[in-house]
Every structure is written in C-alpha cells, then in structure tokens.
C-alpha positions in Angstrom: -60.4 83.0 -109.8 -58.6 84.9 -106.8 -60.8 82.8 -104.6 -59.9 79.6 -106.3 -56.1 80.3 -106.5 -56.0 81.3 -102.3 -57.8 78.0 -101.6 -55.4 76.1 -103.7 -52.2 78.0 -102.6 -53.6 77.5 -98.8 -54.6 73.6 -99.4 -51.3 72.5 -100.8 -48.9 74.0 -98.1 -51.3 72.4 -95.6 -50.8 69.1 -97.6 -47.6 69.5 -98.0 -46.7 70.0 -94.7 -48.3 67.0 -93.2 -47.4 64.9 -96.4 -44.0 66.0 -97.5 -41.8 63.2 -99.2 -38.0 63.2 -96.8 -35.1 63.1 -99.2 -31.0 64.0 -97.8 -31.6 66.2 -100.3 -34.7 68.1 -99.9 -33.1 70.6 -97.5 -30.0 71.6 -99.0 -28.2 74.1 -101.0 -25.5 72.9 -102.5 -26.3 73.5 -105.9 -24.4 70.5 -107.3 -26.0 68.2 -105.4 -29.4 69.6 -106.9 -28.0 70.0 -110.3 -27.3 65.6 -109.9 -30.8 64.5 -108.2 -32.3 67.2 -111.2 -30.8 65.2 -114.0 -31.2 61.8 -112.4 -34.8 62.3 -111.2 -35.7 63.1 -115.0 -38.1 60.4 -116.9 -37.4 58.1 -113.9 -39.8 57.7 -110.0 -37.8 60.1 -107.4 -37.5 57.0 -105.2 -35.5 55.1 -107.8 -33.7 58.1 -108.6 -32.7 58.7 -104.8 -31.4 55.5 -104.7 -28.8 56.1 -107.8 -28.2 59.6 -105.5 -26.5 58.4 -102.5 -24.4 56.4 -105.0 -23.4 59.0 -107.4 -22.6 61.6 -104.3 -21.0 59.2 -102.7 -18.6 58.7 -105.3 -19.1 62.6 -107.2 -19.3 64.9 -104.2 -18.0 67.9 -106.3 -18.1 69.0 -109.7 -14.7 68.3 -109.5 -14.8 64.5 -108.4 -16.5 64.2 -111.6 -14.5 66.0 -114.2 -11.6 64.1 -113.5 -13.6 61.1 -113.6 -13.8 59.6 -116.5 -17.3 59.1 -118.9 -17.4 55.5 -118.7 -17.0 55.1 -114.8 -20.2 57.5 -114.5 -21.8 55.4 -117.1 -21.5 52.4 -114.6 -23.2 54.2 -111.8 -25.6 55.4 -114.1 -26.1 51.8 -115.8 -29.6 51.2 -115.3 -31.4 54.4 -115.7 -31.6 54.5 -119.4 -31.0 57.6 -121.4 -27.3 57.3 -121.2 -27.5 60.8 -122.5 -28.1 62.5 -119.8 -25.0 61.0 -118.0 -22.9 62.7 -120.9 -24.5 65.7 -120.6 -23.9 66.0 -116.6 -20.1 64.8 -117.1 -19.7 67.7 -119.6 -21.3 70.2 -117.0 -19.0 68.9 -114.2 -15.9 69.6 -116.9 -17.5 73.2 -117.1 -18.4 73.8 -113.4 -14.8 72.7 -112.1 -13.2 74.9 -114.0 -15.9 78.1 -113.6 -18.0 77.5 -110.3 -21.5 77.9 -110.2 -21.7 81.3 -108.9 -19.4 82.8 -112.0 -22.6 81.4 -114.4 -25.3 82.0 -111.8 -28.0 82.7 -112.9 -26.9 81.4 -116.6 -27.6 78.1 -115.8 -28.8 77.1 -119.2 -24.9 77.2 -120.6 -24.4 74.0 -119.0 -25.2 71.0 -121.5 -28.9 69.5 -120.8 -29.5 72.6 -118.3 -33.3 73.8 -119.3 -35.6 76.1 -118.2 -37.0 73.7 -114.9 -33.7 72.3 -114.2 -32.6 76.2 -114.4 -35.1 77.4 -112.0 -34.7 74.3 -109.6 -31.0 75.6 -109.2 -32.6 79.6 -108.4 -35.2 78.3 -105.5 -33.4 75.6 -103.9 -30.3 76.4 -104.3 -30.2 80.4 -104.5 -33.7 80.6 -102.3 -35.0 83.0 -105.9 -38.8 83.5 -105.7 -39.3 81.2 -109.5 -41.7 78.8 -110.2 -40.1 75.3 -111.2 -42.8 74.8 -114.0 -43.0 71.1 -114.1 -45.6 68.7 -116.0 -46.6 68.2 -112.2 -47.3 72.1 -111.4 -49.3 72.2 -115.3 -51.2 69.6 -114.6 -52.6 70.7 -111.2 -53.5 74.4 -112.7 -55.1 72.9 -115.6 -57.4 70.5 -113.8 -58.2 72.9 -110.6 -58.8 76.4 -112.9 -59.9 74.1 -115.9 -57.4 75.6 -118.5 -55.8 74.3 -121.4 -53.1 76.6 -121.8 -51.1 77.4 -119.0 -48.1 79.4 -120.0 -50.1 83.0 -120.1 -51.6 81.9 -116.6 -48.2 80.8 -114.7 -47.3 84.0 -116.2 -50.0 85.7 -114.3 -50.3 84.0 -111.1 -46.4 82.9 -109.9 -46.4 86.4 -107.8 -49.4 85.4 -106.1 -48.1 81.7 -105.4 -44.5 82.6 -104.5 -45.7 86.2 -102.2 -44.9 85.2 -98.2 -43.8 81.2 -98.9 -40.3 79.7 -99.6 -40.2 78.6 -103.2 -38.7 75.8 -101.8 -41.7 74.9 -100.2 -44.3 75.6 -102.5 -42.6 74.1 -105.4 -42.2 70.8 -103.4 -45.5 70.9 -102.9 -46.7 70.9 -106.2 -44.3 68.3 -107.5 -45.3 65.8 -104.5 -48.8 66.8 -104.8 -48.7 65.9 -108.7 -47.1 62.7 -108.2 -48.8 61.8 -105.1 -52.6 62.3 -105.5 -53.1 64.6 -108.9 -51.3 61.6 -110.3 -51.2 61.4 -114.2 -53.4 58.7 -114.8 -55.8 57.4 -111.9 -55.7 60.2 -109.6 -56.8 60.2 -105.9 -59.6 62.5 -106.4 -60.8 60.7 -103.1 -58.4 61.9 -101.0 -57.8 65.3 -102.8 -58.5 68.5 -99.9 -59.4 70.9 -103.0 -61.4 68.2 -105.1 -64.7 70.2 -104.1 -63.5 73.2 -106.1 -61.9 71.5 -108.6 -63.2 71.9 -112.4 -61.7 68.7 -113.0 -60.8 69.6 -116.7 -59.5 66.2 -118.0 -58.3 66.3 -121.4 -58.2 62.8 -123.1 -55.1 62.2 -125.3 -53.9 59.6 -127.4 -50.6 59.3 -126.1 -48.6 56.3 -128.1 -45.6 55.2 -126.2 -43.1 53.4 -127.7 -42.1 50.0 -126.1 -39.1 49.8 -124.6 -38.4 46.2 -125.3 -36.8 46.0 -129.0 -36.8 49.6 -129.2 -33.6 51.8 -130.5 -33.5 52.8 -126.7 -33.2 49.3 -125.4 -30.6 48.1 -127.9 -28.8 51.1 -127.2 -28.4 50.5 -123.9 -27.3 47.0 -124.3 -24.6 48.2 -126.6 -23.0 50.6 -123.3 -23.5 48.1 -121.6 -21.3 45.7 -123.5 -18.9 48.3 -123.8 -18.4 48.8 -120.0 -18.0 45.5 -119.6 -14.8 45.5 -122.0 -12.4 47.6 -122.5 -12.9 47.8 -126.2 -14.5 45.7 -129.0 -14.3 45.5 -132.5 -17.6 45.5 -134.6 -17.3 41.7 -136.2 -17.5 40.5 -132.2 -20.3 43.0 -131.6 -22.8 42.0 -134.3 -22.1 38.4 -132.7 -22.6 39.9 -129.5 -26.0 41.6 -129.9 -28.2 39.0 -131.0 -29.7 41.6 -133.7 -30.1 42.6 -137.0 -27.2 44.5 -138.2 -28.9 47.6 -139.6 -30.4 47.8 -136.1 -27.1 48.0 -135.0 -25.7 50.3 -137.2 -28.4 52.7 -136.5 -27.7 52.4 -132.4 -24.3 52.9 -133.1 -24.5 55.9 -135.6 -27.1 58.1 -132.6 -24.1 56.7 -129.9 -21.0 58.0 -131.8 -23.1 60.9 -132.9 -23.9 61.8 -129.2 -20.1 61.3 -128.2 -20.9 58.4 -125.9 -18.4 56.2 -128.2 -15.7 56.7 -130.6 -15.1 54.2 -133.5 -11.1 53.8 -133.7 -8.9 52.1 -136.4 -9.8 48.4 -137.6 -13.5 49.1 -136.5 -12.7 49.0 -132.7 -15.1 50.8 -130.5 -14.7 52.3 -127.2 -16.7 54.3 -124.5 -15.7 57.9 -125.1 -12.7 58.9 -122.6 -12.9 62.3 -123.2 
C-alpha cells in the first residue's frame, strides 16, 4: 500500500504540474475570493463557474460590497446557475463577514451559512496555506479506484499526513480535483491517458444513480419564478399563476420551499417580492 500511495502522490504532482488548469484565482489568498469561486463552482463545470467569477468580483470585491448589496441584485448575477440557494446563503455570509472578518472566525468556518466541511478546508489550504485535505467527490473517487476501496473515510483518515508531508496543500489538492475532472472523470474516464493506470485496481462500483430532470422539475419552475421576480419589482399571485404557464399546486409548492428558504416574502393582498433583507 505504501508503494502504491508514493507512486500516486509522485504521478499526480508530475501531472499536475505539466497539466494544471490557469484560473485568476488559483494563486491567491484572499479568502473571500475563495469563499465566492467555492460556492459558485458547486454542482456546476469550473469553467462556467469562472465565468460567473470575474462577474461577481467584479461587482463584490469584499464581503462588504456584498452586504450592503442587496439579495435580489446578487440573484441577477447569479441568474443562471440554478440553486438560487446558494446565493442566499453567500449574501448571509457576506452580512456576517463584514461585520466579523474572517480571521475573528478562522478556523470556524462552518458558522457561516452553507460553509461545510470541503468548503471549510478549501478556506485552511488556499487561503491559510493549513496542511488539510479538501475531501472532494474528485479526491474519493481517485482513492477508491487506484487502492480499490469502498470506504474512504477511515483511509483519508490514515493517509492525509503522508499526501500533505513536503507538498503545498494547495498543490496537491489542485491536483486531485483537476485530475478527477480531467482524466478520472466520473463516467468515461481516460484510462488511456492515465500515468498510474498500470497500478490502478480499477475498483468501479456500478450504481443506479436516478437523476431527476431538470425540465418540469420543482427546480426549474423555481427558478422561473426568481426569475419573474427580478424582472418586476413585485407581483401579486392572480398575475403569477397567469404568468407561469403551470398548474397551480405546482406553484404553490415552489412558492412555499421559496418563502420558506427566505428568498421571497409574501406581503399584504398576496404580493410577492424578492427578499430585501
């Protein structure tokens, strides 16, 4: 196993190295600028997601630019990406961040609102240079394929020491997440091109994965309905349901998860509005 683990420690910084994807972003510190690509990058390619970047910094170069924003102008930059949650979520940690600074919370990164255990540990290495793993479906994926494992958690436990000893985390978790999405892709993967695929166990676990479509999905209406919303002001419910070619229950149900998340608030005589607060 020590043998295995050198030659893929060894193999992906050589990789890496000659293959490494160049973002503005890859090399810096600022920790709010890798709190934003973080959040954005999440369920969507890291080349879209850079492109939404250089707007979003552009208009949000601080915390502080963003707090006093308000939630429906970050909902327009972020129109597009789905999950308008996540834009709620990083206009609520801007609130908290202008007001405390992220080195009165380091390293309690989890406090801010959609902050997790990767996200958290993105913020140590690339920001804070802390010898952590990011643990990533990217970085799982690789050590259960190559050491043909199923469950990873005891092993990352195990091994980071050995991964992170003598290497920027920086580095070597770049590595693993451009490796991942590069050749140890998900679903075809360039075993082909792959510099460890000769001492790989290739442990391929099938899976019945049922993904729901997006088109006519909760999701999609829901994101028609924001988008409605940004495009007025306000709108009562009767012109709405006219609106949104779609059954009313359907409706409903968007709404309720929408008001319930705090992305809208339902005023007097059934007029709703993006939340302001």
């Amino acid at each position: 196993m020590e043998v295995k683990k050198k030659k893929l420690k060894q193999a992906l910084l050589i990789w890496y190295k000659r293959n490494k994807k160049v973002f503005t972003w890859r090399k810096t510190k600022d920790p709010w600028k890798i709190l934003l690509i973080e959040t954005l990058s999440q369920q969507t390619q890291i080349e879209r997601a850079d492109a939404y970047y250089k707007e979003f910094i552009k208009e949000f170069p601080t915390p502080n630019s963003m707090s006093n924003s308000s939630l429906k102008k970050v909902l327009k930059l972020w129109s597009g990406l789905g999950y308008n949650n996540r834009a709620k979520r990083l206009h609520e940690s801007s609130k908290m961040l202008a007001e405390k600074g992220f080195d009165k919370i380091y390293p309690n990164f989890e406090i801010l609102p959609g902050v997790g255990p990767y996200t958290k540990n993105a913020l140590l290495s690339f920001a804070y240079g802390e010898k952590v793993l990011t643990i990533d479906t990217n970085l799982e994926r690789i050590f259960k394929r190559f050491f043909g494992i199923e469950n990873t958690k005891e092993f990352i436990e195990d091994s980071s020491d050995y991964f992170l000893k003598n290497v920027n985390s920086r580095d070597i978790n770049q590595a693993f997440m451009d490796f991942g999405s590069y050749v140890c892709k998900s679903s075809n993967p360039k075993c082909s091109i792959c510099p460890i695929e000769d001492s790989c166990s290739k442990y391929f676990v099938k899976t019945k994965k049922t993904i729901e479509k997006f088109q006519g999905s909760n999701r999609e209406l829901r994101g028609r309905l924001i988008k409605l919303l940004l495009e007025n002001n306000a709108i009562s419910t009767h012109d709405l349901y006219i609106k949104i070619n779609e059954e009313e229950k359907k409706i409903d149900k968007a709404l309720y998860g929408l008001e319930k998340d705090n992305l809208i608030v339902l005023k007097k005589n059934n007029i709703i509005e993006i939340n302001s607060n």
